[in-house]
C-alpha positions in Angstrom: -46.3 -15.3 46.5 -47.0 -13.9 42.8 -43.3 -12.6 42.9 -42.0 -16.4 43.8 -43.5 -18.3 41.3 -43.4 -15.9 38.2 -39.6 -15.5 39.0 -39.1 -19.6 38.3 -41.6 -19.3 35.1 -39.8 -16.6 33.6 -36.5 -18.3 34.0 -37.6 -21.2 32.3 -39.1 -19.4 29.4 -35.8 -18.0 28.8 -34.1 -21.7 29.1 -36.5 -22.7 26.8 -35.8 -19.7 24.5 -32.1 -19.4 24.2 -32.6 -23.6 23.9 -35.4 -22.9 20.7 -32.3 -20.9 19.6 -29.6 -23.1 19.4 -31.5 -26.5 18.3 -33.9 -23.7 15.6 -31.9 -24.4 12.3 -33.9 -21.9 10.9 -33.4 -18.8 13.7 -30.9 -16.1 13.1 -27.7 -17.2 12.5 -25.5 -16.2 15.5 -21.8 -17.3 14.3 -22.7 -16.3 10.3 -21.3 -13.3 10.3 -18.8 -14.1 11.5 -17.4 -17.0 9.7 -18.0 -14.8 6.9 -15.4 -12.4 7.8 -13.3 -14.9 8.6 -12.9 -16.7 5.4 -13.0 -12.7 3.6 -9.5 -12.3 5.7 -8.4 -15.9 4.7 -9.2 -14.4 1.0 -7.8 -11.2 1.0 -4.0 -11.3 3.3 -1.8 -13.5 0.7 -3.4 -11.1 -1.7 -2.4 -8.2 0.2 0.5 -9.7 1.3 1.4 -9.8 -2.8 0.8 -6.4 -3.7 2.8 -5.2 -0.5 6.0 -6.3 -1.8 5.0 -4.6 -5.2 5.9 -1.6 -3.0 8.7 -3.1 -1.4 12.1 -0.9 -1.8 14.4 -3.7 -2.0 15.0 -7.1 -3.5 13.6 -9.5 -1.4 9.6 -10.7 -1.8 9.9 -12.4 1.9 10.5 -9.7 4.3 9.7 -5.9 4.4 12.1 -2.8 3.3 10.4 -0.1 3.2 8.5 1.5 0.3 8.7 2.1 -3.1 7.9 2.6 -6.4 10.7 0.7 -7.6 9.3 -2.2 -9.8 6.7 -0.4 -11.3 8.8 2.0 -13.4 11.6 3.5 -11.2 14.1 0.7 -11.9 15.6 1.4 -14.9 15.9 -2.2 -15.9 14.4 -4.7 -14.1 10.5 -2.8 -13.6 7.1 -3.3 -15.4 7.6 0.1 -17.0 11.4 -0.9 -18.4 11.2 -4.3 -18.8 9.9 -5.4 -22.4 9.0 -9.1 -21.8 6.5 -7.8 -19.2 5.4 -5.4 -21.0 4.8 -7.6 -23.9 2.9 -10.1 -21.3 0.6 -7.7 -19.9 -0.6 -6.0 -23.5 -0.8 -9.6 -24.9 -3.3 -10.7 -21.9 -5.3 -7.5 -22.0 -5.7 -8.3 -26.0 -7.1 -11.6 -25.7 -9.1 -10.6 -22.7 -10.6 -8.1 -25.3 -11.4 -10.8 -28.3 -13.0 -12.9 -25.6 -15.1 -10.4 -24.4 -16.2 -9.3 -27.8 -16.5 -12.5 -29.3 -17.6 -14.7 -26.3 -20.8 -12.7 -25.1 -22.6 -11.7 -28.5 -22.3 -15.6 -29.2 -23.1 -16.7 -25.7 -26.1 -14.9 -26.0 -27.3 -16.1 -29.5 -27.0 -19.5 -28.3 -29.4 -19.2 -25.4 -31.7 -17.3 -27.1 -31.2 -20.5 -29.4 -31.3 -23.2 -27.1 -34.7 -21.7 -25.2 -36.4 -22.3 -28.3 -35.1 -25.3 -29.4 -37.1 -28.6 -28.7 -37.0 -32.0 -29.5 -35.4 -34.9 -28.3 -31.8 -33.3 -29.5 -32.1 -30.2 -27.4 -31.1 -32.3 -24.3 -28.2 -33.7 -26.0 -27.3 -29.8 -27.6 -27.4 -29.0 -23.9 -24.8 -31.5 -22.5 -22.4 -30.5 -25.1 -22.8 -26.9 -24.5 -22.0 -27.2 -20.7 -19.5 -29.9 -21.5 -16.5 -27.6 -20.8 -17.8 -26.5 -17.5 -17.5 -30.4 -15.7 -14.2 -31.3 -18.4 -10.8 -30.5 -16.4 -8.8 -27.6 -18.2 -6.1 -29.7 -18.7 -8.0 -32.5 -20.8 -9.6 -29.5 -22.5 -5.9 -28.0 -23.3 -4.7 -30.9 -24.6 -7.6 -31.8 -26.9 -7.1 -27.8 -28.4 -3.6 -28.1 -28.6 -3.9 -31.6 -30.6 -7.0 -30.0 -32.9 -4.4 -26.8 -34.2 -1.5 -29.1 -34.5 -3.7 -31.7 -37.0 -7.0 -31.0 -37.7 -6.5 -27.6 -38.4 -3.2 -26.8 -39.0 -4.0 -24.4 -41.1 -4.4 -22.0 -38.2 -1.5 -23.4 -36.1 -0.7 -22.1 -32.3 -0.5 -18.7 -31.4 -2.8 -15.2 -31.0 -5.8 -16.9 -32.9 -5.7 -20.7 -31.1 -5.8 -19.0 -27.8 -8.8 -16.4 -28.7 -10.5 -19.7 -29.9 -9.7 -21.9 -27.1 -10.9 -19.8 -24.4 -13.9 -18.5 -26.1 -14.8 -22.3 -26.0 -14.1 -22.6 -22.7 -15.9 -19.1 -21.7 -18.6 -19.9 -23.6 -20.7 -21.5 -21.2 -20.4 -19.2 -18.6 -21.9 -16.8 -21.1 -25.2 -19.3 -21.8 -25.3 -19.6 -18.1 -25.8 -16.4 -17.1 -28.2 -15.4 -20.1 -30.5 -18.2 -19.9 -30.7 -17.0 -15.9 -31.8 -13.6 -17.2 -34.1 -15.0 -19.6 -35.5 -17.2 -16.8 -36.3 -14.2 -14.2 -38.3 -12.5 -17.9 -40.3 -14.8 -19.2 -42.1 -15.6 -22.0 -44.7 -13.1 -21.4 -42.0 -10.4 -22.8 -42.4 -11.9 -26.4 -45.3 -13.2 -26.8 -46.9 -9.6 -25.9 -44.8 -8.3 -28.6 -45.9 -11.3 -31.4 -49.5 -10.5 -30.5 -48.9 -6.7 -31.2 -47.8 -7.0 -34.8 -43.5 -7.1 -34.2 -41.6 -9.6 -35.9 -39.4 -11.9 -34.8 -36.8 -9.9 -35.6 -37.7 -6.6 -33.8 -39.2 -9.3 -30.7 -35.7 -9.7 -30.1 -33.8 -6.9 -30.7 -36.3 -4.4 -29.6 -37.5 -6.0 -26.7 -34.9 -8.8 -25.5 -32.2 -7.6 -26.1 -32.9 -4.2 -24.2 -33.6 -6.5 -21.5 -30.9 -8.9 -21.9 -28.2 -6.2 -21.1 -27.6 -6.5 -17.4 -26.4 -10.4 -18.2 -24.5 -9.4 -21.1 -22.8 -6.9 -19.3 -21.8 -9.3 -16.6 -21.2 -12.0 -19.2 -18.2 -9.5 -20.4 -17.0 -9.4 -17.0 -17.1 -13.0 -16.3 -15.6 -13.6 -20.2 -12.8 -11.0 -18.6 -12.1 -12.5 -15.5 -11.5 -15.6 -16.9 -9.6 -14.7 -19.9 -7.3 -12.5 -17.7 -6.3 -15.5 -15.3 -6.2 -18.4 -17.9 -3.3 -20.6 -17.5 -3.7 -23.9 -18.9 -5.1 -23.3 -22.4 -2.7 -20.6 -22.7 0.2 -22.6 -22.0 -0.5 -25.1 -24.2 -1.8 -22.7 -27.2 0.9 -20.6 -26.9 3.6 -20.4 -30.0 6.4 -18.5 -28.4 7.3 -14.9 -26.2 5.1 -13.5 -28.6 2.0 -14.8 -27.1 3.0 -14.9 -23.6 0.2 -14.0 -21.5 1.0 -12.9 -17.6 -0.1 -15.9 -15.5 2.5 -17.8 -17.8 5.4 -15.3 -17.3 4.4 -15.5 -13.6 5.3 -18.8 -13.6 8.0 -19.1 -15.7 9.9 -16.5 -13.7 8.6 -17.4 -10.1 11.5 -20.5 -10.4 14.2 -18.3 -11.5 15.5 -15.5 -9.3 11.9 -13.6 -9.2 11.8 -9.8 -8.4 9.4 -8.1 -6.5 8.6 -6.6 -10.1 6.6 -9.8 -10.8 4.2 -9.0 -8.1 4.1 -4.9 -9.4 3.1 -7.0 -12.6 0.2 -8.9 -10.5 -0.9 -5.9 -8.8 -1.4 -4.0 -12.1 -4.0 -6.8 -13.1 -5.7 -6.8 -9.7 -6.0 -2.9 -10.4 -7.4 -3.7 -13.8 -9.6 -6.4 -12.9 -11.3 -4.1 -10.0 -12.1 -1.6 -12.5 -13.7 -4.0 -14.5 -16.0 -4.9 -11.9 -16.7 -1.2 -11.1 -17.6 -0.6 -14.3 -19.6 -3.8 -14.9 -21.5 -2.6 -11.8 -21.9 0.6 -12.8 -23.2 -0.4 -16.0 -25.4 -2.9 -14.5 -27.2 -0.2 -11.8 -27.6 2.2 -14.8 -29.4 -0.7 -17.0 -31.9 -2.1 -13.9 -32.2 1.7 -12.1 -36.2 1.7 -11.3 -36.4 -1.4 -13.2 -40.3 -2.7 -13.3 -40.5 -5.8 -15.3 -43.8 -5.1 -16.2 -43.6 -1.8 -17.0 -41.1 -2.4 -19.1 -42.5 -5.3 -20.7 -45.4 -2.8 -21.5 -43.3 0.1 -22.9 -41.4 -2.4 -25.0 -44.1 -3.7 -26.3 -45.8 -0.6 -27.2 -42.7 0.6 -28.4 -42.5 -2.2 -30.6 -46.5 -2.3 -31.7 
């Protein structure tokens, strides 16, 4: 009889359960995973897809012949390795990838420093025009540069140094972002601790924040990369002549022409270039934060610093 009825209960405990699950928006998600790989295959085959014909033997960038090394310097004319204008495009991109970087981050980082302790009824405003070229589409942004060199300062004129300017403007506020996170997660704690121990304001900051602001600098030079190396717009409309051709914009002044499969070699050198930027921003990142204790390390600093 004890059999009969604790059959019935236990089956509605489990009805009741595997119903908890599906109306529980707060249970394990069941399909997460995989909608997650889903959209990472969605990502990742057109990129795939690209850098197989980089390999491709023959001609043609829509069907398979084989593979090759063809377009990256075995063609005597028409591969990366032979062919001048790409050449040109690559070392040109890499360059300004390199003055952003460089210029963009060690700014980026002054100016948060800045704007935390800034206050008043003009921080707000300092802070809308700061973000402003995050919500402002590229294209407006491109034009307004492109009409500041031609008249305001024609002095400097298009070219090498508009470009450099215009995307350190634009890359800018990525580079605030991500600092002002990493001054978020330390506090004020860090340099207050420091004050009260005799260091001036000076040594507060490069002594203690700056040793602490490394892991978002670091990643502020990858994101400064990322977004120098895959710049269109600005580019385009900055641009004085082949000389400054960067590779997004012989990409697509080829891709309408009779395009080789040495335009996706091209591609696939960036995509290599780009992935060991990120290796080595991570890299650089875990070696910074490795048995990272904020306040052990707000105590060393400060004792370092006292």
């Amino acid at each position: 009889m004890s059999t009969a009825t604790s059959v019935p209960a236990a089956t509605t405990r489990e009805r009741v359960s595997f119903r908890d699950r599906l109306s529980n928006p707060w249970g394990r998600p069941r399909f997460l995973a995989l909608t997650t790989w889903l959209y990472i295959l969605w990502s990742l085959v057109p990129v795939l897809l690209a850098v197989r014909f980089a390999f491709n033997s023959g001609r043609s960038r829509t069907s398979l012949q084989g593979w090759s090394l063809r377009w990256f310097w075995q063609d005597p004319t028409l591969s990366v390795f032979h062919d001048p204008t790409l050449q040109a495009a690559l070392k040109h991109s890499l360059v300004l990838a390199a003055l952003v970087m460089v210029i963009a981050t060690p700014l980026g980082t002054a100016l948060a420093l800045g704007m935390r302790r800034w206050t008043g009824p003009s921080a707000g405003a300092a802070n809308i025009v700061l973000l402003l070229p995050l919500v402002t589409p590229e294209l407006v942004f491109a034009v307004g540069m492109f009409l500041l060199f031609t008249t305001a300062f024609g002095f400097i004129g298009l070219g090498t140094t508009a470009q450099a300017i215009g995307q350190v403007t634009f890359t800018l506020s990525w580079v605030v972002l991500i600092v002002r996170g990493r001054l978020a997660t330390i506090g004020r704690e860090v340099e207050e601790a420091a004050a009260d121990l005799g260091a001036p304001p000076l040594h507060v900051v490069g002594r203690v924040l700056v040793p602490l602001l490394l892991p978002a600098m670091a990643a502020s030079l990858l994101v400064s990369f990322a977004l120098s190396i895959d710049d269109f717009v600005v580019s385009q409309y900055l641009a004085s002549g082949a000389d400054t051709t960067t590779v997004p914009m012989r990409i697509y002044s080829q891709a309408r022409g009779g395009p080789t499969p040495a335009l996706n070699a091209l591609a696939t050198i960036m995509l290599v270039v780009s992935l060991l930027a990120v290796v080595l921003a991570y890299v650089i990142y875990r070696a910074l934060t490795r048995g990272e204790d904020q306040g052990s390390a707000v105590k060393q600093l400060a004792m370092d610093v006292g």
